[in-house]
C-alpha positions in Angstrom: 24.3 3.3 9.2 21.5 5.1 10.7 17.8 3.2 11.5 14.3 4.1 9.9 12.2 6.7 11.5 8.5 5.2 10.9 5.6 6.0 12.3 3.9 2.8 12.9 0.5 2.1 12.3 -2.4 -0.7 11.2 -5.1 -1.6 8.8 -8.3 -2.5 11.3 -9.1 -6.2 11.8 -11.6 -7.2 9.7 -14.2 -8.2 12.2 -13.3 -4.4 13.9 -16.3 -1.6 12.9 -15.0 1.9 12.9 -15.1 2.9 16.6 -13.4 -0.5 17.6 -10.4 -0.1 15.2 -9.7 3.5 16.1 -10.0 2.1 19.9 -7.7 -0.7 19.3 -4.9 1.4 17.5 -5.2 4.4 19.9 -5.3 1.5 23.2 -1.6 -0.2 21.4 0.2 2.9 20.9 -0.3 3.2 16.7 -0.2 6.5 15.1 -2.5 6.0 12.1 -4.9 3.4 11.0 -5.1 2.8 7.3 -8.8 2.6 6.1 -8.6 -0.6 3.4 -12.1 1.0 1.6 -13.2 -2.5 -0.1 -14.0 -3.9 3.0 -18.1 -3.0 3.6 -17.6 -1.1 7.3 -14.9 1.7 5.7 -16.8 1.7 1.9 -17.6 5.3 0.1 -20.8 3.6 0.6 -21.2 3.3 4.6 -18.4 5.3 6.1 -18.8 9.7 6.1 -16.0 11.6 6.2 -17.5 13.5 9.2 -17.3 9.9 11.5 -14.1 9.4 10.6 -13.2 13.2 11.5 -14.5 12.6 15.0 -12.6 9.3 15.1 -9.7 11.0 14.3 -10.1 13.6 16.6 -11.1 11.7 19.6 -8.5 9.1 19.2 -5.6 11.1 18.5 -4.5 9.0 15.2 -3.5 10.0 11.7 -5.5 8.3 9.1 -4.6 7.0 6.0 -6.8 5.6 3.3 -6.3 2.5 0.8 -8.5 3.0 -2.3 -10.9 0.5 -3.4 -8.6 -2.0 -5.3 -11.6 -5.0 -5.9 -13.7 -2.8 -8.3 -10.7 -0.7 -9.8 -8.8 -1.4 -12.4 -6.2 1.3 -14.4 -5.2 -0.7 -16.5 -8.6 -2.9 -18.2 -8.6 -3.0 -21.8 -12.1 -1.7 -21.5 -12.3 1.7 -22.0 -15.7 1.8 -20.3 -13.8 0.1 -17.2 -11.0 2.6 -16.9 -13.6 5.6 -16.9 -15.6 3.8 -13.9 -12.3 3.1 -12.1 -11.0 6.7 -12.4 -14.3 8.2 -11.1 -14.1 5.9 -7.8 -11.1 6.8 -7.4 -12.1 10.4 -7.5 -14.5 9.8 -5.3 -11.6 8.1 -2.8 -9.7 11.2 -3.4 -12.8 13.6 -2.3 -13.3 11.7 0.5 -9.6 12.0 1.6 -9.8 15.5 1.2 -12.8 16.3 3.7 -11.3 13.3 6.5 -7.4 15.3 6.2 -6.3 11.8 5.5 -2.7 12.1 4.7 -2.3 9.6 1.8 -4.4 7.3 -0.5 -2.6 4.1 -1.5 -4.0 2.8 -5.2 -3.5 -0.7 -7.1 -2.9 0.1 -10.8 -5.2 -3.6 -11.6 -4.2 -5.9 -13.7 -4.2 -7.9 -16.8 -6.1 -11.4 -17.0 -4.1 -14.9 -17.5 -6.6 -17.8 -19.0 -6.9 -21.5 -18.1 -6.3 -23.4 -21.1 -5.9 -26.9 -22.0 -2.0 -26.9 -21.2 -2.6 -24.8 -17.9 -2.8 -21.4 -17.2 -1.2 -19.3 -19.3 -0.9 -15.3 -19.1 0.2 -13.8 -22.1 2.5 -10.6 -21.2 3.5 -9.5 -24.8 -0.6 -8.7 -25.5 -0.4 -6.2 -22.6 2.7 -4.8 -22.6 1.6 -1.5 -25.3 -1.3 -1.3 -23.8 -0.3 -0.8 -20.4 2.5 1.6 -21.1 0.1 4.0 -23.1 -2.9 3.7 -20.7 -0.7 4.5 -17.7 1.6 7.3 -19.0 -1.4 9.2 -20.6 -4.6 8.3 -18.5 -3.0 7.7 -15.2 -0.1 10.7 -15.7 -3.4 12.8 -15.3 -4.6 12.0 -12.5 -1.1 11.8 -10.9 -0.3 15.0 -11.9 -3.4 16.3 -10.4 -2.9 14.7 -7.2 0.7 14.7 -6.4 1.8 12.9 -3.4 -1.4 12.4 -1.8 -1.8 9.7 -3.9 0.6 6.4 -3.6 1.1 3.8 -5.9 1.5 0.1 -4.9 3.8 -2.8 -5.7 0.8 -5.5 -6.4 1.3 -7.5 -9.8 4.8 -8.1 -10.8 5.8 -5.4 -12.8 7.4 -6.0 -16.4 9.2 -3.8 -18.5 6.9 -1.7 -19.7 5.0 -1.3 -16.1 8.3 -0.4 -15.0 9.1 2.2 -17.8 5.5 3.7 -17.2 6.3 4.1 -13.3 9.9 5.3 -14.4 7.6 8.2 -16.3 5.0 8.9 -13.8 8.2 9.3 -11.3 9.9 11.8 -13.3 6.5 13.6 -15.0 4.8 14.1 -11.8 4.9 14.3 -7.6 2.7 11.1 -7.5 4.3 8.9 -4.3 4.1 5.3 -3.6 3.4 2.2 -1.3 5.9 -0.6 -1.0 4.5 -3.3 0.3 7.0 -5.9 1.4 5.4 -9.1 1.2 4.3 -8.6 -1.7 8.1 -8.0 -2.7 9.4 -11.1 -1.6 6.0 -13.5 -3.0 5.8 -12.1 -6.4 9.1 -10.5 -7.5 9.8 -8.1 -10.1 9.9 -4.5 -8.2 13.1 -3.7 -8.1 12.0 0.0 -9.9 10.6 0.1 -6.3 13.7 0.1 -4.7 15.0 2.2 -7.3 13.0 5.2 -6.1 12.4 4.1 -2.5 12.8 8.0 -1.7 9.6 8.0 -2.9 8.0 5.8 -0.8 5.6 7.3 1.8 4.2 4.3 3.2 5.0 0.4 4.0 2.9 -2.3 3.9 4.3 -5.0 6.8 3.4 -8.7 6.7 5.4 -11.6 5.8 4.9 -15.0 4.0 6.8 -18.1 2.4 8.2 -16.1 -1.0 5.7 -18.1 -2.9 2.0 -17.2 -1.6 0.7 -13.9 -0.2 -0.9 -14.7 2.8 -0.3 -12.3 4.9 1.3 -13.7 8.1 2.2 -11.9 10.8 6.0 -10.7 11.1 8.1 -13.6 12.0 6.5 -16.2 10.7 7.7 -16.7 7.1 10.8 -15.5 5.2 10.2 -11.5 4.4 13.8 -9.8 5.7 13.1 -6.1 6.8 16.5 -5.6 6.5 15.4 -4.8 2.6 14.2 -1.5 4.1 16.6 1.3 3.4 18.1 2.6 6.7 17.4 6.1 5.3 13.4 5.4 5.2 11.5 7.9 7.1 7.8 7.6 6.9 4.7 5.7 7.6 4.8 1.6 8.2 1.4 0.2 8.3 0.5 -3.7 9.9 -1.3 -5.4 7.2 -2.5 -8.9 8.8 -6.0 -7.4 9.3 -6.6 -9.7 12.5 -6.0 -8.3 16.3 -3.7 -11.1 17.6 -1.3 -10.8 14.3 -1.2 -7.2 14.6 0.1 -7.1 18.2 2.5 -10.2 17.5 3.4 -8.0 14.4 4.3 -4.8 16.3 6.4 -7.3 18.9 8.3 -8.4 16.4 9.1 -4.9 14.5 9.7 -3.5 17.2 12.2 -5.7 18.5 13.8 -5.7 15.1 14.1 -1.8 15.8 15.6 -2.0 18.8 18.2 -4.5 17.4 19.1 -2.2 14.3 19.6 1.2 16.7 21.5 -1.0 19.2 23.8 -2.7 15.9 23.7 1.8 14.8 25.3 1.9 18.5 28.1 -0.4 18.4 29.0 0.7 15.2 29.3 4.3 15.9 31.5 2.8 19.4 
């Protein structure tokens, strides 16, 4: 047994503008903040790379970004979409380049379910080619390009033929990803994730009930870190987006730490 060597870090509060969320991480003893780039204060639109730069630099913090997931999607059946997705996410990737973030975390998008008269149905078979071919040939691309520096997340529940195109993007290119563990344990289905955890660069920490993503702060709901391979080395990012969960959070992983080398201790006695 040997514990996880993370470097622990945050996404801002939501109510927190630039300056305050560097302030905060730097004042709690975080290594990185994660920019989430859909909210308005840390958008391509309002945030320069040269403010985050002198963040950085003045605050002593790594900085990671996630790209804009609300107005992305990889995997639309519109072509038109796709195109419009990629070139934000350029844009995201530029960006990372001139701020020396170390790592952009993407959602792939999804597919759309439909209210119908015997409830919502989502109909996975209609998808399934489609997602395979869009993935391993447009996305392969852009993963190839970018390598590690980009990170793919665990978001929708990935099926067979999400999982084979991950299986091909894993062994085609040097493209990382993001497992985010709440999401694990409310929507199932990513077990190719802890397949290839070696190639996980980042996690995403926040709990909730198994059935509804909400984002709780550690402790409060039924996520087991223990999931985490005792092998991981890398970043860990706080994902409750509110000041009060993030310390709570922290507390609570970093008790859970402390218990793991302390059980690494009396097993090696």
């Amino acid at each position: 047994m040997s514990c996880m060597k993370v470097e622990l870090g945050i996404q801002p509060d939501i109510a927190h503008k630039p300056k305050e969320a560097f302030e905060f991480a730097a004042n709690n003893g975080f290594s990185h903040i994660e920019l989430l780039m859909d909210h308005p204060y840390y958008s391509l639109e309002n945030l320069s790379y040269a403010e985050v730069l002198e963040l950085k630099g003045s605050y002593d913090l790594e900085v990671l970004l996630h790209a804009p997931a609300t107005s992305t999607n990889f995997i639309s059946t519109s072509s038109l979409m796709r195109k419009a997705s990629y070139a934000e996410l350029e844009r995201t990737m530029s960006f990372a380049e001139r701020c020396e973030a170390k790592l952009v975390t993407v959602h792939i998008g999804w597919n759309p379910g439909f209210i119908t008269a015997r409830g919502f149905v989502f109909q996975e078979e209609i998808y399934s080619r489609h997602n395979y071919e869009v993935l391993t040939r447009e996305f392969y691309a852009f993963a190839k390009y970018y390598g590690e520096m980009l990170a793919i997340e665990n978001t929708i529940r990935f099926d067979e033929s999400l999982s084979r195109a991950l299986e091909f993007l894993l062994e085609n290119t040097d493209v990382a990803l993001t497992f985010d563990i709440g999401h694990y344990y409310a929507k199932g289905d990513h077990d190719v994730f802890l397949r290839h955890f070696d190639r996980v660069r980042n996690i995403h920490l926040h709990d909730n009930n198994g059935e509804i993503d909400s984002h709780l702060p550690l402790g409060h709901g039924n996520v087991d870190l223990s999931i985490i391979p005792n092998s991981y080395e890398g970043y860990a990012t706080i994902e409750v987006r509110d000041e009060e969960a993030i310390l709570e959070s922290k507390r609570y992983f970093e008790e859970w730490t402390k218990k793991c080398k302390k059980d690494e201790r009396n097993e090696r006695a």
